[in-house]
TIVO-2410 file (N, C-alpha, C; in nm, 3 decimals):
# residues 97
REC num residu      c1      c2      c3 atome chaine
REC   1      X  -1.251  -0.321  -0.894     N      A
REC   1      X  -1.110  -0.319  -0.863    CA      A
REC   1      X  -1.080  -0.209  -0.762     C      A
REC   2      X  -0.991  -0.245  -0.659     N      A
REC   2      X  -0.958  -0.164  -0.563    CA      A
REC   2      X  -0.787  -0.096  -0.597     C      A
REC   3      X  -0.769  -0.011  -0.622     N      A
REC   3      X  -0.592   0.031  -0.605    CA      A
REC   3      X  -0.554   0.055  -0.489     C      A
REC   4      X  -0.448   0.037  -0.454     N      A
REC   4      X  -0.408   0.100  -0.324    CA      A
REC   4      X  -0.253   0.159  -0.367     C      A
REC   5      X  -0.240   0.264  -0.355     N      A
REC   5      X  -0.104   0.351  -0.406    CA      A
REC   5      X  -0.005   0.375  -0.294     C      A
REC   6      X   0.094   0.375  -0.289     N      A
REC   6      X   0.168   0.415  -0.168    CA      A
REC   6      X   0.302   0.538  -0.236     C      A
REC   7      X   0.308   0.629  -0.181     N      A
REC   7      X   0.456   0.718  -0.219    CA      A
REC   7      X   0.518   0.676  -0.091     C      A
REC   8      X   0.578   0.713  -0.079     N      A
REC   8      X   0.731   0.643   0.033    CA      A
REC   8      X   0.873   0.809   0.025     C      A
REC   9      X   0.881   0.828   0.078     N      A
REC   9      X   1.011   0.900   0.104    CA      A
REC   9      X   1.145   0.841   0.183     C      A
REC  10      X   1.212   0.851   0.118     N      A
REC  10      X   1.285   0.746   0.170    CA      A
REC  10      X   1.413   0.796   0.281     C      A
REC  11      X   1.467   0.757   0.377     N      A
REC  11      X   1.584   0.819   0.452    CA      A
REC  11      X   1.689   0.876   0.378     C      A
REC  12      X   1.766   0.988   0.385     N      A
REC  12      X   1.890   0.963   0.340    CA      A
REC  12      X   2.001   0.891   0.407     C      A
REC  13      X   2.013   0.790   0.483     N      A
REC  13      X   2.093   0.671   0.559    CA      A
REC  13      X   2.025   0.580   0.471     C      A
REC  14      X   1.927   0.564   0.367     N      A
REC  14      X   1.911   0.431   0.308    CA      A
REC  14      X   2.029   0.427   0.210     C      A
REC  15      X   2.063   0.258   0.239     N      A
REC  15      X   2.097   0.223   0.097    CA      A
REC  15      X   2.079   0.186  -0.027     C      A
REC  16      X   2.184   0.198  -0.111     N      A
REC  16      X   2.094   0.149  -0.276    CA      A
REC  16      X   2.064  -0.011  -0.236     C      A
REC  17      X   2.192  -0.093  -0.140     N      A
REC  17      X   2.140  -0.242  -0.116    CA      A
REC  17      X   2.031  -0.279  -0.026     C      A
REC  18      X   1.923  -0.158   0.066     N      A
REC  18      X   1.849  -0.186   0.088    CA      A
REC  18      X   1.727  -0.171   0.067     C      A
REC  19      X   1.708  -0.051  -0.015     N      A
REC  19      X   1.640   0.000  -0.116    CA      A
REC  19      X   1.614  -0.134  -0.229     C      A
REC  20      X   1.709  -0.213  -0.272     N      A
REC  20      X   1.693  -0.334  -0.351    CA      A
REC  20      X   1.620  -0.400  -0.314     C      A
REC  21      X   1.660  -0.463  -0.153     N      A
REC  21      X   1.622  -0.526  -0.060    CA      A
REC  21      X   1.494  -0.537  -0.062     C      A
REC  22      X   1.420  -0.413  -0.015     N      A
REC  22      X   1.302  -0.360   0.000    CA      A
REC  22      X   1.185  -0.384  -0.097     C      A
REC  23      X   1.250  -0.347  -0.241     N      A
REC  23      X   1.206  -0.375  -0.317    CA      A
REC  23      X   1.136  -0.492  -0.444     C      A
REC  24      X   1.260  -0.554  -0.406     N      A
REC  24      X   1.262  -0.701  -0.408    CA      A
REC  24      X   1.153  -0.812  -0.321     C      A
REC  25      X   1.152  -0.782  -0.174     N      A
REC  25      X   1.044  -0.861  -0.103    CA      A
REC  25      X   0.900  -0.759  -0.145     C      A
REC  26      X   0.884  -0.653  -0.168     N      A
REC  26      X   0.755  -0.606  -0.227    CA      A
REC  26      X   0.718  -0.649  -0.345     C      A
REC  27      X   0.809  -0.718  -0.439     N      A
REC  27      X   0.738  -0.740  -0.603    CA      A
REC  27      X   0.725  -0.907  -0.556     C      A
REC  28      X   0.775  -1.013  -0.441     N      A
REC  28      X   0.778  -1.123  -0.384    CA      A
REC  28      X   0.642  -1.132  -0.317     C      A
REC  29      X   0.558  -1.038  -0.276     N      A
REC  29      X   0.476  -1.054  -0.176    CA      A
REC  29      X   0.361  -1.108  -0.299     C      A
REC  30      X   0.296  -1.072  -0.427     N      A
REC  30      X   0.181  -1.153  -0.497    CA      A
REC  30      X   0.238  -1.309  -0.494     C      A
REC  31      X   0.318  -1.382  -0.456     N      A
REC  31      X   0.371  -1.478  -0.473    CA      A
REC  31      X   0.314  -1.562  -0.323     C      A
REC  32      X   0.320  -1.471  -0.186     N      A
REC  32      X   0.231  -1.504  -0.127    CA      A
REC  32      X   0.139  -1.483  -0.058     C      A
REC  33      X   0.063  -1.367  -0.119     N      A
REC  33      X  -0.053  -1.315  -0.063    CA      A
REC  33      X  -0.157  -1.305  -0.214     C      A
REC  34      X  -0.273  -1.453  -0.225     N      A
REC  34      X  -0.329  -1.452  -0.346    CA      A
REC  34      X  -0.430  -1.353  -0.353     C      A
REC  35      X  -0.491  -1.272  -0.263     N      A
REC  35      X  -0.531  -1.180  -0.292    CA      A
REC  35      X  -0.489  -1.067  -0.392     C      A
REC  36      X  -0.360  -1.025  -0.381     N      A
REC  36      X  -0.312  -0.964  -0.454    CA      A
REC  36      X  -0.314  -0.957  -0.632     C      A
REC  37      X  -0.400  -0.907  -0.717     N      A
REC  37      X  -0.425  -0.906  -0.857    CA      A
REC  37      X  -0.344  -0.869  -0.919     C      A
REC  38      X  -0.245  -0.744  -0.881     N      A
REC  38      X  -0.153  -0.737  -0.936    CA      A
REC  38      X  -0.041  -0.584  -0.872     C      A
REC  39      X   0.088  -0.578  -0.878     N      A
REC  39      X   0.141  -0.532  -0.763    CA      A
REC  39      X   0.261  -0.487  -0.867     C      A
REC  40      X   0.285  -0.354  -0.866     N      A
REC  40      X   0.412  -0.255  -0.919    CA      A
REC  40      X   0.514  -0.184  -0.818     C      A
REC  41      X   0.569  -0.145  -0.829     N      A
REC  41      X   0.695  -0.111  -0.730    CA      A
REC  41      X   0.803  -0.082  -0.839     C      A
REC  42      X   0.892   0.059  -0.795     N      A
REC  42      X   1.022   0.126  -0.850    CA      A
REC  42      X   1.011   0.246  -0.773     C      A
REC  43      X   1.178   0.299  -0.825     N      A
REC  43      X   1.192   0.404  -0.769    CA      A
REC  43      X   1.186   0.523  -0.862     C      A
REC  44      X   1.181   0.669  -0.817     N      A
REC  44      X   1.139   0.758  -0.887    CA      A
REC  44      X   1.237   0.800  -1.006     C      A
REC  45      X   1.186   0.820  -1.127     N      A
REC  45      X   1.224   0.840  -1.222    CA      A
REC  45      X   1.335   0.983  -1.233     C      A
REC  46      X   1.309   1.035  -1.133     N      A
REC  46      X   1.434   1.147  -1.140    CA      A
REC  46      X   1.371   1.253  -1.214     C      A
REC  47      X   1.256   1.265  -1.312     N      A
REC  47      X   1.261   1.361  -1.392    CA      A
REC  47      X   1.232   1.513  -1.343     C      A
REC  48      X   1.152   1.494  -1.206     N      A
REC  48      X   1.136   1.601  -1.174    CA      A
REC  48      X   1.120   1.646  -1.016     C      A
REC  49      X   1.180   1.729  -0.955     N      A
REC  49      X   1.244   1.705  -0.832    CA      A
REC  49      X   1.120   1.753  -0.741     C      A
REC  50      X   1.156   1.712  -0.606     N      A
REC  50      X   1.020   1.690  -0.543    CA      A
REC  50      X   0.918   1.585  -0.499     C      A
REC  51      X   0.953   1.458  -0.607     N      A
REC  51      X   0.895   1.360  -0.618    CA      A
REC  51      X   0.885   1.285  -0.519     C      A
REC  52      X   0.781   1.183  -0.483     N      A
REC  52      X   0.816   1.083  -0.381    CA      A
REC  52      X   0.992   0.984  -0.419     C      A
REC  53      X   1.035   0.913  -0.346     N      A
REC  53      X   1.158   0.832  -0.436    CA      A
REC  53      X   1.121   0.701  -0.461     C      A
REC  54      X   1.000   0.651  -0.418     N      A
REC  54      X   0.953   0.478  -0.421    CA      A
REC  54      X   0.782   0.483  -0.430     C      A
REC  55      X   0.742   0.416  -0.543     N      A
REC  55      X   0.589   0.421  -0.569    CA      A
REC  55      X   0.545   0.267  -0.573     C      A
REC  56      X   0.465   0.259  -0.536     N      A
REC  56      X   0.380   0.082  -0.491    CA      A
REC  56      X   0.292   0.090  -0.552     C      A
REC  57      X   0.213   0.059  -0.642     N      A
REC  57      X   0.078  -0.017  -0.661    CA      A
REC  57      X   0.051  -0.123  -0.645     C      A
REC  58      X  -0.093  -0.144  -0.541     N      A
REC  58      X  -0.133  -0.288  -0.563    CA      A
REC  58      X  -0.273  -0.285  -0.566     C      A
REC  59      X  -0.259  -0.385  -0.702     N      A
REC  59      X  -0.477  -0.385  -0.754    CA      A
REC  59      X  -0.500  -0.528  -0.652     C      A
REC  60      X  -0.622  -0.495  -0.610     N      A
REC  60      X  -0.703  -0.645  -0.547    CA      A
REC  60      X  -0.837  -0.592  -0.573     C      A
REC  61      X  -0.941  -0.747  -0.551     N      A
REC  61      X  -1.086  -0.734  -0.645    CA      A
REC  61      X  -1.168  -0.610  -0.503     C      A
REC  62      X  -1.136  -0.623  -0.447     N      A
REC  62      X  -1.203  -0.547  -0.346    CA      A
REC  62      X  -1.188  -0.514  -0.189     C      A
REC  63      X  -1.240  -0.412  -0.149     N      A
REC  63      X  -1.169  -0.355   0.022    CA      A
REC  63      X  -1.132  -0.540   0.049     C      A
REC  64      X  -1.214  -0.598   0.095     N      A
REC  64      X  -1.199  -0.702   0.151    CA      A
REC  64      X  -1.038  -0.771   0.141     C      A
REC  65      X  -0.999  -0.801   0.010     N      A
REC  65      X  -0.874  -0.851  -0.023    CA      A
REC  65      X  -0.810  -0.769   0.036     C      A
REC  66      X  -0.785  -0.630   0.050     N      A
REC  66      X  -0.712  -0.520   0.044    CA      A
REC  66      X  -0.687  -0.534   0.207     C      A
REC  67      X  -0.807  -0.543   0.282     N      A
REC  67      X  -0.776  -0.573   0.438    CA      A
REC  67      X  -0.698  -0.702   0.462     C      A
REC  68      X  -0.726  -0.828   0.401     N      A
REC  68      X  -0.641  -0.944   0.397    CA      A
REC  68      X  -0.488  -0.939   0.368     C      A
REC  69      X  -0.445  -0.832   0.268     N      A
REC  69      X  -0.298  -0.817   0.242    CA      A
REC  69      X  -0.281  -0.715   0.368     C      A
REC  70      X  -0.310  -0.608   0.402     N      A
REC  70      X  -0.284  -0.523   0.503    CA      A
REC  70      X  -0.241  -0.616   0.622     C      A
REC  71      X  -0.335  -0.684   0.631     N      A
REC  71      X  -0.288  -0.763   0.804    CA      A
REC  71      X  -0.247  -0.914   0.752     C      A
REC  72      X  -0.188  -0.941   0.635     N      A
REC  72      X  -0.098  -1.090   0.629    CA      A
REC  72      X  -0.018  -1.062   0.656     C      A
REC  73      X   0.054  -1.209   0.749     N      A
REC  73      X   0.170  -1.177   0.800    CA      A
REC  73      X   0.317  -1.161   0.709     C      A
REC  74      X   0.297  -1.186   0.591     N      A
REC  74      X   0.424  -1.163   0.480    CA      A
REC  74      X   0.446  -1.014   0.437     C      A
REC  75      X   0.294  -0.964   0.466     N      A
REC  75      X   0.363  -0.795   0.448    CA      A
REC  75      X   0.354  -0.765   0.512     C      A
REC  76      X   0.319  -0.772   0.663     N      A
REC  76      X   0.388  -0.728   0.763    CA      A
REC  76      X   0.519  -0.748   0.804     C      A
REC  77      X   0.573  -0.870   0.796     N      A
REC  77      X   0.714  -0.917   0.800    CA      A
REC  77      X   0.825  -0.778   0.664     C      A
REC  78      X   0.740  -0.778   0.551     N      A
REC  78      X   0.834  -0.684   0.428    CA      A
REC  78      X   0.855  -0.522   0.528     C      A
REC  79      X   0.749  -0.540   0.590     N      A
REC  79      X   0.713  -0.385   0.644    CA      A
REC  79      X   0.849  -0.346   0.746     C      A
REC  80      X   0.791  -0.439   0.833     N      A
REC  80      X   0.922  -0.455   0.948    CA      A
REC  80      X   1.058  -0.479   0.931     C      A
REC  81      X   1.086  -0.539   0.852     N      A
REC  81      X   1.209  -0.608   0.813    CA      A
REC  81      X   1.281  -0.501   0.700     C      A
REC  82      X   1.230  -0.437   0.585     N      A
REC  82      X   1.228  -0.365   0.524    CA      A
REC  82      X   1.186  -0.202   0.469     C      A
REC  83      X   1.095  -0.232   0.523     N      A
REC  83      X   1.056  -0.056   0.482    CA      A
REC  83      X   1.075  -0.007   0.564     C      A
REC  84      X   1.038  -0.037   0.734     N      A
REC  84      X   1.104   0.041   0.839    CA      A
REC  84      X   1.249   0.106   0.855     C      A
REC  85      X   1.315   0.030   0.811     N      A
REC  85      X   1.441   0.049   0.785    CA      A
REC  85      X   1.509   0.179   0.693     C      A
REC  86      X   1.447   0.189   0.613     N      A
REC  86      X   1.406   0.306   0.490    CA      A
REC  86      X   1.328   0.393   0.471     C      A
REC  87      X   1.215   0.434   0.539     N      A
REC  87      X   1.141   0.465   0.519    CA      A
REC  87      X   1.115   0.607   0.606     C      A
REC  88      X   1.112   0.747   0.558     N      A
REC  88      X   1.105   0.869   0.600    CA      A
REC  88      X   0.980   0.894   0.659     C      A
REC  89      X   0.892   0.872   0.544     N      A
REC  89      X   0.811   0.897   0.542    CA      A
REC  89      X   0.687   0.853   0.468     C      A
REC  90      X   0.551   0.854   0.438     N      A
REC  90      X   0.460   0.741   0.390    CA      A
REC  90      X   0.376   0.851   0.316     C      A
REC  91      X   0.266   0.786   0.213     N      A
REC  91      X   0.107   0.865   0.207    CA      A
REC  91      X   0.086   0.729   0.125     C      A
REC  92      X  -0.027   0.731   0.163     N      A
REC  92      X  -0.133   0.618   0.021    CA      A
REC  92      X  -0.283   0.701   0.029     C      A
REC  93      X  -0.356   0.578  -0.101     N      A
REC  93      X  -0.458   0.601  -0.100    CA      A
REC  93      X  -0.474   0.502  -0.157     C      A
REC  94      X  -0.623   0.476  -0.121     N      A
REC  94      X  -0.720   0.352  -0.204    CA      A
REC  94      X  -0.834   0.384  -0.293     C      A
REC  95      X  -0.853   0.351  -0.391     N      A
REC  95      X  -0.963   0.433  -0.508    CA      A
REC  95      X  -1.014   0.287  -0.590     C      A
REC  96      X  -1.125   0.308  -0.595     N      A
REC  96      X  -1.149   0.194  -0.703    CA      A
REC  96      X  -1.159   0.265  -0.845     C      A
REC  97      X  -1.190   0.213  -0.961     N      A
REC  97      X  -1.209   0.221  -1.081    CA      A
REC  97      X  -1.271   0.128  -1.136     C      A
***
């Protein structure tokens, strides 16, 4: 299994309706990218300040899948259409287990 994690910082010009937005076509994308094993998304729990404000997980069986969702065109379309829009700032990482 491959993870791929994303933190996100988000603008302060985002909105809560695009922030939804955003969020919404990211938990849509295993629907069409079958690579995808399994895929989490929310925003930060508030408990402790500092935090990223938006966390992604997505499991796939291996790099391979993981390059197939990277360059499909449905998350590229979420990317452009959505996270650009919102989006401050980025970090991920990929780790297997």
């Amino acid at each position: 299994m491959l993870r791929h994690i994303v933190l996100f910082q988000l603008s302060p010009d985002a909105t809560d309706e695009a922030i939804d937005a955003a969020v919404a076509a990211l938990r849509a994308l295993p629907e069409a990218i079958a690579e995808i094993r399994d895929l989490h998304v929310g925003r930060d729990a508030e408990i402790v300040e500092g935090n990223a404000d938006l966390g992604l997980e997505v499991v796939f069986d291996d790099a391979a899948a993981w390059r197939t969702y990277q360059d499909h065109p449905t998350h590229q379309q979420v990317i452009a259409q959505h996270m650009r829009a919102i989006m401050a700032d980025r970090t991920a990482i990929q780790f297997t287990d």
